[in-house]
N, C-alpha and C positions, 0 to 999 in steps of 0.2 A: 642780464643786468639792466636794470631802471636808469632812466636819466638822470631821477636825482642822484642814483649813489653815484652815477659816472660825474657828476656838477662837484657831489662831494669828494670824490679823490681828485680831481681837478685842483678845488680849492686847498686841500691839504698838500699837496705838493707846492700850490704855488705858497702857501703861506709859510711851509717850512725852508722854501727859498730866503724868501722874503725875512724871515727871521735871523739867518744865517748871514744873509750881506747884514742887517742891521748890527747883530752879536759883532761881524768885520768891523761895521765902522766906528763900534764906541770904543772896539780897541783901540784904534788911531785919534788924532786929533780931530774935532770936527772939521776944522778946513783945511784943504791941501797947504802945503807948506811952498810948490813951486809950478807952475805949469805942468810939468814932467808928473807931479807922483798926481794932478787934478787925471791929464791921460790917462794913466796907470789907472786910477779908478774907475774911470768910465767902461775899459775895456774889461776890467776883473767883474763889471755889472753886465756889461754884454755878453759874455761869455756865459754867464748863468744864468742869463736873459734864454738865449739859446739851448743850454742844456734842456733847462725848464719846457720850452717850446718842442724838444724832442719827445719830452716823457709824454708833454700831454699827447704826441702824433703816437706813438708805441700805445698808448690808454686807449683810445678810439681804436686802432685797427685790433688789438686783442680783444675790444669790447663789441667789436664788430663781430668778428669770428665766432662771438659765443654766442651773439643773438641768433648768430647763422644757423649755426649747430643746434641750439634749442627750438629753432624754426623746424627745421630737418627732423627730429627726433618727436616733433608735435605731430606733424603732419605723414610720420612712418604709419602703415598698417601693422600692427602684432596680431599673434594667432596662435591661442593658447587652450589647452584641455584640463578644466577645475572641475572636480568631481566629477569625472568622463560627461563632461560637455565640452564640443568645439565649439568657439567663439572665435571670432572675427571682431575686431575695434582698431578704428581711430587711433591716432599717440597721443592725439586729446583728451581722448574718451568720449566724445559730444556723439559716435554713430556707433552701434556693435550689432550684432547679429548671431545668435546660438542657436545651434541645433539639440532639440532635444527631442528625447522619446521615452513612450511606456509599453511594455509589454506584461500582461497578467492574465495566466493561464488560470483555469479554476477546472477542479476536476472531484466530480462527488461521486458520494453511495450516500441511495436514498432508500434507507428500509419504513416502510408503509403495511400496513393491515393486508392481510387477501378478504377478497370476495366483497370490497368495499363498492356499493350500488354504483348503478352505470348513472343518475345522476350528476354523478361527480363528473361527470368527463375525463377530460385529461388527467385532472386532478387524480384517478385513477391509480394512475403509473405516473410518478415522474420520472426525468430525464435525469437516470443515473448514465452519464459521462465525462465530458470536457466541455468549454466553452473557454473563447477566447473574449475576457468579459471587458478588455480593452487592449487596444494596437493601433500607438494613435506615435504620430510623427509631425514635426512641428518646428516653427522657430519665433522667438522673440528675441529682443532688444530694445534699441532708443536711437531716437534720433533729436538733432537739436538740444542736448542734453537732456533736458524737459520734458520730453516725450518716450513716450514707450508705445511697443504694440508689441501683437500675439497673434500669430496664426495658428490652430490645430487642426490636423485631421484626423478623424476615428474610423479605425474596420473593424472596433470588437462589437459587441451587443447581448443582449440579453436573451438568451436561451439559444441563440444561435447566434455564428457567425457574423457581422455585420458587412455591406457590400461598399462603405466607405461613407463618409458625408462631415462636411464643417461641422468641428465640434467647439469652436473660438477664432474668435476674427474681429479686435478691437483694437481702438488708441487709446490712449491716455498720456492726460496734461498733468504734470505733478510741479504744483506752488507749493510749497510745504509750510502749513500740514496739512493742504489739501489734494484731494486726487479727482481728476471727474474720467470716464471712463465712457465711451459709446462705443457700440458694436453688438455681438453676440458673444455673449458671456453666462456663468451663473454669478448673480448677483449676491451679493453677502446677506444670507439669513439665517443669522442662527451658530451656534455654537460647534456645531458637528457639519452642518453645511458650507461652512467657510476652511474646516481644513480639508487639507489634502488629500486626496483617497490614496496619495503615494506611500502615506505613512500613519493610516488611519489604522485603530488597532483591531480592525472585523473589515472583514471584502468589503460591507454594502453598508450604509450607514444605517444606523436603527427605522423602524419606520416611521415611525411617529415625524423626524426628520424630515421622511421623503415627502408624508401624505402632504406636511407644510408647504415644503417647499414645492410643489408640483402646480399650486393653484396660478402667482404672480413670479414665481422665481425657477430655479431648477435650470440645469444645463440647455446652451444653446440657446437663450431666451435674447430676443434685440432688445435690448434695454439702453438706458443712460443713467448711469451711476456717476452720485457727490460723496464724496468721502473727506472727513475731516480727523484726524489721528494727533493723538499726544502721546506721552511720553506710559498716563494710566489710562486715558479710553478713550473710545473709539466713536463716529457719529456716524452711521451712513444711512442712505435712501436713495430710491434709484423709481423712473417709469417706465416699467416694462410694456411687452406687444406680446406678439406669437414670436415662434420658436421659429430659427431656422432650420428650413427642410418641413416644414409643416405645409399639410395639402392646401389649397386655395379657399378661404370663405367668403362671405360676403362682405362681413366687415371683423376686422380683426381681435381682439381680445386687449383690452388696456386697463394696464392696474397699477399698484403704487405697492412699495413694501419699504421697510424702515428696518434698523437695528441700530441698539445701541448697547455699547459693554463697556466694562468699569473693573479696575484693579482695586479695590480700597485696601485692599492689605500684603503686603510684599517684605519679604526678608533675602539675607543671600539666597537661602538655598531653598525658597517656598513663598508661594503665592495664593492669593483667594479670587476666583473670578465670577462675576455676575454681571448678568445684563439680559435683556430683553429683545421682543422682535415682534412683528408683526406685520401684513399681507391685506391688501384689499382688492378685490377686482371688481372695478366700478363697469363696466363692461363686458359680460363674456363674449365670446366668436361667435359669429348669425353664422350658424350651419346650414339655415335652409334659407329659400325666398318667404320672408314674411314672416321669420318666426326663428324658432329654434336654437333657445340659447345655452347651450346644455352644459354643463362643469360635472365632472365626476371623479370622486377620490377613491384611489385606490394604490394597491402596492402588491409587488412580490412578497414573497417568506423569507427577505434579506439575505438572497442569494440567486443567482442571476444561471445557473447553471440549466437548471429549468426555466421558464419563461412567464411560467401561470400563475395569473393574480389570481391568489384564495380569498381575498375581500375585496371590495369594490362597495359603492352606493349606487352602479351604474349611473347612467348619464339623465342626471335632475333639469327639468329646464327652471333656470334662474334668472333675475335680475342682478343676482351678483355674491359677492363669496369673500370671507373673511377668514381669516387666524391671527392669534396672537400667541406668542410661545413666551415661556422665563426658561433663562439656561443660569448654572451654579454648576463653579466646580473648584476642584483644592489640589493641590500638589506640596508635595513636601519630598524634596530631592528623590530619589526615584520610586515615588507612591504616588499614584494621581486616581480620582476620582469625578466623575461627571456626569448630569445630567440633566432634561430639558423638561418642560411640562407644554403638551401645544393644545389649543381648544379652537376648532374648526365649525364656522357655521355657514350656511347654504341660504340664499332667501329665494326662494320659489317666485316663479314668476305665473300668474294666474290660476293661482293654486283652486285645488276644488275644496270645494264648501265644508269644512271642519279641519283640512289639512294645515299641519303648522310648520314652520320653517326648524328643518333637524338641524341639528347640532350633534360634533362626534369629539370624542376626545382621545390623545394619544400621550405616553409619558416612556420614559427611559434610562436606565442609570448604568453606567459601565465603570468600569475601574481598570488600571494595569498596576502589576510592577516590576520593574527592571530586574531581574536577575542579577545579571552584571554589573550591575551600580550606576550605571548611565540614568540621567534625568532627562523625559521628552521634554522638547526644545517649546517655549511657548512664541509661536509667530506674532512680533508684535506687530507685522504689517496687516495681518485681518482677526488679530485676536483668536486664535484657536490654537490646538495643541497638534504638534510634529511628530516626527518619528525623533527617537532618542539618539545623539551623536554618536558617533562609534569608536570607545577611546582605543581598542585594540582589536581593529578590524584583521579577519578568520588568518590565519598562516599557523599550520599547522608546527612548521620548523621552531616556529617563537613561541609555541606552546601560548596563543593566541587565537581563542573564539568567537570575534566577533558580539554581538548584544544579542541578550534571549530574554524576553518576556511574557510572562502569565495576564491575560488577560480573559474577564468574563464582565457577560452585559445580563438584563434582565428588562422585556421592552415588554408593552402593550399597547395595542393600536383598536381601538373598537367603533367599530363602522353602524353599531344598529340607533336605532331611533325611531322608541314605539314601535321596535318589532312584532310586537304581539298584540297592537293594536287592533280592533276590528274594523277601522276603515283602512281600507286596503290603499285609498290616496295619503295617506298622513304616515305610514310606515317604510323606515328604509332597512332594511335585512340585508347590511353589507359585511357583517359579521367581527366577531371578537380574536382578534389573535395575540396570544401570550408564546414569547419565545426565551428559552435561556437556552445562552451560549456561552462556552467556553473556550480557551485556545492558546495556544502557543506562540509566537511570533520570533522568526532567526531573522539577524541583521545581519548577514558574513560581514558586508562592507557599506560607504551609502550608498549603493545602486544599487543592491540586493536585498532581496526579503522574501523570505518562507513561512505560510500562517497554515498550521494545521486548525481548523475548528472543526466540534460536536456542538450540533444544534437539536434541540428539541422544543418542536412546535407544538401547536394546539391549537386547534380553530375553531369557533365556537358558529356556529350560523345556521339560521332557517332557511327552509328552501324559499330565496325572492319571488318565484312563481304564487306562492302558496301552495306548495303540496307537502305531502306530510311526509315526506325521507327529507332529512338537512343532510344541509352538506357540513358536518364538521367530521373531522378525521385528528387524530394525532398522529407524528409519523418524527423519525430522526434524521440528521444528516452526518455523513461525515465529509468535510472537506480541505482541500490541497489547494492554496494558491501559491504559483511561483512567480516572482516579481524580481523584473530588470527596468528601473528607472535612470534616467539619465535628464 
């Protein structure tokens, strides 16, 4: 209770006092009639002189008591499990701390051609089995109200096991509607780069995505992110370094990337989203003494079970390196469709005599829809789409399944530039990949998720050497992710 309200019961009691002897005295005459009834009065005023004086002692100490108790009950620690996260907070709320975790198992069959050249290498035979493509353990919260941070650590990886390493380790200041962010993070680029992979509707993100994101952004990058958010869109940009856990160079890699997205059209049950993005690296990493500033794009078959990049530009030494993407997507209660267009260029650094600076391009479209009727969740904190809420998570007694959704993508990512050039300095032979994929997605509860997908690739590519076997192959996948988030 505030002082004024306690000033205000104060005054209302004494006023209704005060009210009370007056109502007394205009019933009587105004002036006593004999010494005897003047006493009489004085004492019938001290007496409720006193009353008055006890309520207001009774106000203060019950009003004491309660500031006590609300002291007590601010300053308690609570310890509570919301969507299988423990949390630890404050009775203020200004400090918390949650434990979370991801576990996602992937497990394939890769049917491939026989007798496919030993140029290919690995490419060969891929790694029909398992991988643990993340196993990362972690906690975040706030401190100071205003503040927030994130530790994670990862031991999944790509085609293999991983042996552990920081995968996030940032603060952030949140003035609203701004947020600025330092540490090691992935930095918001992009429509499909900014959501979740907890509840993204394919294992690995299209590639076109990744090849973007790989040059100024992309996981575990030390960067310092501003972010500004309303209510329909979003502003951000951030200046990224090297990655951490990257090997030693001479001098480091420093770029700048941007995005921004915009809601212009929203109904209850359906929304339209656009917006744009883009990447510069005004600096690549000196790899060598005196020289060597090399950037190379390239990607998996958007699937990590195997490890082997089928395209690549191998490592160009540059002055520097660009992308700009457009993303569009539409949702209408549980139908959503989306997709990104990115255009990546390379500026060679001492190029030889006719060589021109390649330029590649990537694009992407996917769509889901909910079975169950559930709509994916749109995050308005970085603008991307979630996994779908679960209105009647799996119990088989309640004759209750959980959320099942059909989802297919259709990506292209093309790596060449003047591949069939005859100056052998001016062409990059990092090759064409076209992929569609299909798939299934179970939500038992939201910690849980099962994605069956059929993938079939295509890779189009010459051999970079210049010999006359290319490497392109068609081949399918099938594959099994199982997924416990918390």
């Amino acid at each position: 209770m505030t002082k004024t309200c306690i000033a205000f019961r104060v005054a209302l009691i004494a006023g209704a006092s005060l009210l009370a002897t007056a109502g007394a005295a205009s019933a009587q005459d105004a002036a006593p009639r004999s010494p005897a009834e003047a006493e009489a009065r004085i004492a019938a005023l001290e007496a409720q002189l006193a009353t008055l004086a006890q309520q207001v002692a009774d106000l203060k100490a019950a009003t004491a008591a309660s500031l006590k108790d609300v002291r007590a009950a601010q300053s308690a620690t609570t310890v509570s499990i919301a969507a299988g996260k423990p949390t630890i907070a404050s009775g203020d709320g200004a400090f918390s701390a949650t434990i979370h975790a991801v576990m996602q198992l992937d497990a394939a069959q890769y049917y491939q051609d026989k007798g496919l050249p030993a140029v290919l290498g690995n490419a060969r035979d891929l790694n029909s089995g398992t991988n643990f493509r993340r196993a990362r353990i972690g906690v975040d919260g706030k401190f100071y109200k205003n503040f927030e941070y994130n530790a994670l650590l990862d031991f999944g990886g790509a085609g293999t096991d991983g042996q552990g390493a920081l995968q996030e380790l940032w603060v952030q200041y949140n003035y609203a509607p701004f947020k600025v962010r330092a540490g090691a993070f992935a930095p918001n680029l992009g429509l499909e780069d900014a959501a979740s992979t907890n509840g993204s509707l394919f294992p690995e993100r299209p590639s076109g995505s990744e090849l973007a994101r790989g040059l100024a952004g992309a996981d575990r990058r030390i960067a310092l992110q501003g972010q500004a958010l309303g209510e329909r869109w979003l502003l951000s940009g951030a200046i990224t370094g090297a990655k951490a856990g990257d090997g030693q160079t001479f001098d480091e890699q420093l770029g700048y990337l941007g995005r921004v997205a915009f809601v212009p059209f929203k109904g209850p049950d359906w929304l339209v989203h656009v917006g744009a993005n883009a990447s510069k690296v005004v600096t690549p990493a000196q790899t060598a003494v005196g020289g060597a500033y090399n950037v190379a794009v390239s990607d998996r078959p958007e699937l990590r079970v195997d490890g082997t990049q089928l395209i690549t530009t191998g490592a160009i030494d540059s002055t520097g390196a660009r992308h700009y993407g457009f993303e569009a997507a539409a949702q209408k209660k549980n139908l959503l469709i989306q997709g990104e267009y990115f255009d990546i260029a390379i500026d060679r650094r001492n190029p030889a005599s006719g060589a021109t600076d390649p330029k590649f391009k990537a694009w992407y479209v996917e769509g889901s829809w909910v079975l169950t009727g559930e709509a994916r969740r749109y995050n308005a904190n970085n603008f991307a789409f979630d996994a779908p809420a679960i209105a009647h998570p799996f119990d088989p007694k309640k004759r209750q399944w959980g959320a099942w959704e059909l989802a297919a993508r259709y990506s292209v990512a093309d790596l060449n530039y003047h591949e069939r050039a005859t100056l052998a300095a001016d062409r990059v032979r990092g090759g064409e990949q076209k992929i569609t994929t299909i798939g299934i997605n179970w939500f038992p509860n939201p910690v849980t998720k099962f994605s069956l997908g059929y993938y079939d690739v295509s890779i189009d590519r010459l051999d970079p050497a210049g010999g006359a076997v290319p490497l392109s192959q068609d081949y399918q996948v099938v594959n099994l992710r199982s997924q416990y988030a918390f």
